[in-house]
Backbone as numpy.savetxt, mean C-alpha at the origin, in Angstrom:
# Nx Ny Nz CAx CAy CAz Cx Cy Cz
6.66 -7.84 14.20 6.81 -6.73 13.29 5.96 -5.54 13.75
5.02 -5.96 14.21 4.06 -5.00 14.82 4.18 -4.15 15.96
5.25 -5.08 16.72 5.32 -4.53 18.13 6.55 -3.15 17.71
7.29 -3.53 16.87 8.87 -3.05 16.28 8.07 -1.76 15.87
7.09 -1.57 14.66 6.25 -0.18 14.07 6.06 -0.09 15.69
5.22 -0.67 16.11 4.76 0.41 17.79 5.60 1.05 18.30
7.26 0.53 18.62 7.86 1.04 19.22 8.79 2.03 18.44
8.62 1.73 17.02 9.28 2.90 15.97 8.33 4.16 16.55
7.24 4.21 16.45 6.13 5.18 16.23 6.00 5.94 17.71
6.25 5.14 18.70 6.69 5.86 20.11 7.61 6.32 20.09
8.88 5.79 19.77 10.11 6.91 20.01 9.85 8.20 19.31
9.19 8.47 18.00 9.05 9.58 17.21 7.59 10.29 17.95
7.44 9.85 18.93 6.23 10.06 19.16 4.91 10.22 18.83
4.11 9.66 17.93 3.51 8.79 17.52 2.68 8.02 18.29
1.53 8.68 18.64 -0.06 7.44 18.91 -0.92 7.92 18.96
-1.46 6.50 18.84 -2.91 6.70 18.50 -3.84 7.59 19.24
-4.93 8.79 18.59 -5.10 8.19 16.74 -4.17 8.33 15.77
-3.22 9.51 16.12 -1.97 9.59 15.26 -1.80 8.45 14.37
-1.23 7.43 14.92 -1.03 6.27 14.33 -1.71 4.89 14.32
-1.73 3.86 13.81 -2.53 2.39 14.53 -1.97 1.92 13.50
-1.50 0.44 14.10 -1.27 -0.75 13.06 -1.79 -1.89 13.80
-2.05 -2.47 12.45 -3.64 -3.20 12.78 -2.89 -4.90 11.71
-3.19 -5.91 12.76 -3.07 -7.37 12.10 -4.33 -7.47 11.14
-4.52 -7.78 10.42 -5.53 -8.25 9.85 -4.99 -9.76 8.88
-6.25 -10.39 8.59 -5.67 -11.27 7.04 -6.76 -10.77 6.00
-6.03 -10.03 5.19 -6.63 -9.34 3.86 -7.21 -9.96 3.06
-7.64 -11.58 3.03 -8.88 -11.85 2.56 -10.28 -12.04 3.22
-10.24 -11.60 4.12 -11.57 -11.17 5.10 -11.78 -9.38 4.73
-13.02 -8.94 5.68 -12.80 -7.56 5.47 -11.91 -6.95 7.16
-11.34 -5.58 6.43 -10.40 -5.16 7.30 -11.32 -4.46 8.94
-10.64 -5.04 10.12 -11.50 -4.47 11.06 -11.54 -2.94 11.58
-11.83 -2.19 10.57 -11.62 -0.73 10.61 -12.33 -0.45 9.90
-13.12 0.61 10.81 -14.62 1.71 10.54 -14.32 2.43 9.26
-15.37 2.43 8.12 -15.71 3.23 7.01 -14.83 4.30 7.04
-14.10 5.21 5.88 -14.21 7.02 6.15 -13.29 6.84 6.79
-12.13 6.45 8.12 -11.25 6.54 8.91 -10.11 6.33 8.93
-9.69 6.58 7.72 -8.02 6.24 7.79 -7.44 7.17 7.15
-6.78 7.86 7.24 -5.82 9.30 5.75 -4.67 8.87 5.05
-3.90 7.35 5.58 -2.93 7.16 4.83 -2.90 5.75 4.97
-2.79 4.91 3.30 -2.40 3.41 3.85 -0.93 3.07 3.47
-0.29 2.51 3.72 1.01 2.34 3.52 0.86 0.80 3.22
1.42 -0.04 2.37 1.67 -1.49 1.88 2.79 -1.28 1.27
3.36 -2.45 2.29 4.78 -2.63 1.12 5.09 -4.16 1.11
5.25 -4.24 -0.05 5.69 -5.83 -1.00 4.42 -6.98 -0.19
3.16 -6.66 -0.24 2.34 -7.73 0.21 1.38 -7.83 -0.93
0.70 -6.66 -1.40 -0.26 -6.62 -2.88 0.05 -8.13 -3.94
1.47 -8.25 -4.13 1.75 -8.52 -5.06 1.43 -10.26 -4.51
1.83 -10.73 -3.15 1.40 -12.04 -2.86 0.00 -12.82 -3.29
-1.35 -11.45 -3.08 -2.49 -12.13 -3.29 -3.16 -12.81 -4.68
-3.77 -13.36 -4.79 -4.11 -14.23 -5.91 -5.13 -12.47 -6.45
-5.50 -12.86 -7.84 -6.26 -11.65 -8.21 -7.23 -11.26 -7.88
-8.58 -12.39 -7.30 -9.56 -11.59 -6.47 -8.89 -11.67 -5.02
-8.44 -11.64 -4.73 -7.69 -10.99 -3.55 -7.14 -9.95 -3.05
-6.90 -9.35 -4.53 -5.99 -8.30 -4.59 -7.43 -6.80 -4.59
-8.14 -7.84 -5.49 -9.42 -6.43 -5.66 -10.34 -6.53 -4.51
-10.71 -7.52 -3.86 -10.92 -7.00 -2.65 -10.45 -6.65 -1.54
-9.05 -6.96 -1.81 -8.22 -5.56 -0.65 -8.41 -4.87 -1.44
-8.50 -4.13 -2.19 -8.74 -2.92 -3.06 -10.06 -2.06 -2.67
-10.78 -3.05 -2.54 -12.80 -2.35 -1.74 -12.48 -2.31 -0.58
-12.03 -2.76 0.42 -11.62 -2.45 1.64 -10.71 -0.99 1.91
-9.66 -0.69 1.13 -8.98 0.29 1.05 -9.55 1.71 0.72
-10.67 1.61 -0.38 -11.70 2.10 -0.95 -12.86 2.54 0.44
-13.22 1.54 1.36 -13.98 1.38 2.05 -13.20 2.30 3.08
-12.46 2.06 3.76 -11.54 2.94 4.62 -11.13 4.16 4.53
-10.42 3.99 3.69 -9.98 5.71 3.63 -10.75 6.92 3.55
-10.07 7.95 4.09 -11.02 8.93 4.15 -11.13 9.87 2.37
-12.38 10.29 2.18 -12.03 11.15 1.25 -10.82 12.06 1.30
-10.11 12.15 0.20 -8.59 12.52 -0.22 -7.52 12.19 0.66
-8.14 11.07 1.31 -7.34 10.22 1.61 -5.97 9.32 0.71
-5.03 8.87 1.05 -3.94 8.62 0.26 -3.37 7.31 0.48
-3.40 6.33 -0.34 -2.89 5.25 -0.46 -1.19 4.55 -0.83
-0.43 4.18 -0.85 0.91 3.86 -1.14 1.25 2.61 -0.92
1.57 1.79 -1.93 1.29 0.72 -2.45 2.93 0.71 -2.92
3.75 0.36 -2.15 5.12 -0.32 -3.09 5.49 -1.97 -2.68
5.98 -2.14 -4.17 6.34 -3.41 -4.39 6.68 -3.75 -5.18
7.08 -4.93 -5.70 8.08 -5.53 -6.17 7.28 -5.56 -7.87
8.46 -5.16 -8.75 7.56 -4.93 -10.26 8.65 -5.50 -11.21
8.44 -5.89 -12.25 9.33 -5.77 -13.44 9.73 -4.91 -13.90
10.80 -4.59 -14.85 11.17 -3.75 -15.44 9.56 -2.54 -16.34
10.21 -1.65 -16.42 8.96 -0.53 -16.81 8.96 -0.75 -18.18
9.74 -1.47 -19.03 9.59 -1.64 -20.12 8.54 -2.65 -20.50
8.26 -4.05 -18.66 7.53 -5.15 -19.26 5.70 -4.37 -18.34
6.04 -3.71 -18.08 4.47 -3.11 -17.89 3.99 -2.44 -19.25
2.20 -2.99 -19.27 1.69 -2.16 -20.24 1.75 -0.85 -20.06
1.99 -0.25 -21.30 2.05 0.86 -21.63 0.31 1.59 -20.93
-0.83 0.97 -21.45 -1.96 1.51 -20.79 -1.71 1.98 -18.78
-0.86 1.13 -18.33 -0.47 1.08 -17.06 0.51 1.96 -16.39
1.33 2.32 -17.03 2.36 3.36 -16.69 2.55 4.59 -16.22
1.47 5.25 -17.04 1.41 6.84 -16.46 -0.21 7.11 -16.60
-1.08 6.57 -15.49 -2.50 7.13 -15.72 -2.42 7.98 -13.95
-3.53 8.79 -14.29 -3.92 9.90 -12.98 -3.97 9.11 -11.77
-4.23 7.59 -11.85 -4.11 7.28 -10.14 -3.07 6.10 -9.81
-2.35 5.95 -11.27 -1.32 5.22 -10.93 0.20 5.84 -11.38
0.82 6.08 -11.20 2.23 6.78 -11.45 3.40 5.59 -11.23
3.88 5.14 -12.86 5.00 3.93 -12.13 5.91 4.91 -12.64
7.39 5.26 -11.65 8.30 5.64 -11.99 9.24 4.35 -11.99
10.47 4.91 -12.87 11.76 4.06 -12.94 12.54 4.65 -12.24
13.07 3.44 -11.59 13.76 4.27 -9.91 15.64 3.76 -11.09
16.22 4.64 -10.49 17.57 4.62 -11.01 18.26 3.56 -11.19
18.45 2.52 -9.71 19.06 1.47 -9.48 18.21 0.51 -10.61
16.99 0.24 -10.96 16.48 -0.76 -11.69 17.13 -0.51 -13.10
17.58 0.91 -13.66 17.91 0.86 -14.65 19.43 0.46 -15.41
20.00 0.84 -13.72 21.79 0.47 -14.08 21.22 -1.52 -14.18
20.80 -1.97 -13.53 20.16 -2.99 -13.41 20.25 -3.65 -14.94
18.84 -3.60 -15.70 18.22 -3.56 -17.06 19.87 -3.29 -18.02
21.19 -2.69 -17.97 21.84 -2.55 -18.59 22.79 -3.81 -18.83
């Protein structure tokens, strides 16, 4: 999967520092320097880890990124009706209802 992003990220031209993708296993800490990253991208893995798992990938992410740095986190959710309401629309979390989930829900 890794090699596939490398070679996505070369044809568009793309490298490092531009870019880096990095193996890690996210219950250790991540092998990447404090302050140094501007964008994380996760998709459908958050949701695998057990709950302290999840919050310490969370201090790692925290730990990494650069100030106003930007995180993106998609994955797999229930309907927006079965999320708490406290959860839905706060300043650093934004769940939208994507269209297809709603013809879905009908």
């Amino acid at each position: 999967m890794i090699a596939r992003a490398r070679s996505n990220a070369a044809a568009k031209g793309f490298k490092p520092p531009q870019v880096a993708f990095v193996k890690a296993l996210l219950t250790e800490p991540l092998p990447i320097q404090s302050n140094s990253v501007d964008c994380i991208l996760s998709n459908c893995v958050v949701n695998l880890l057990p709950p302290e798992g999840k919050a310490s990938l969370l201090k790692e992410v925290t730990r990494i990124l650069k100030p106003g740095g930007r995180v993106v986190l998609d994955d797999v959710r229930p309907p927006l009706s079965h999320v708490p309401k406290c959860l839905r629309f706060t300043r650093d979390l934004d769940c939208r209802e994507e269209e297809h989930s709603r013809e879905h829900e009908e």
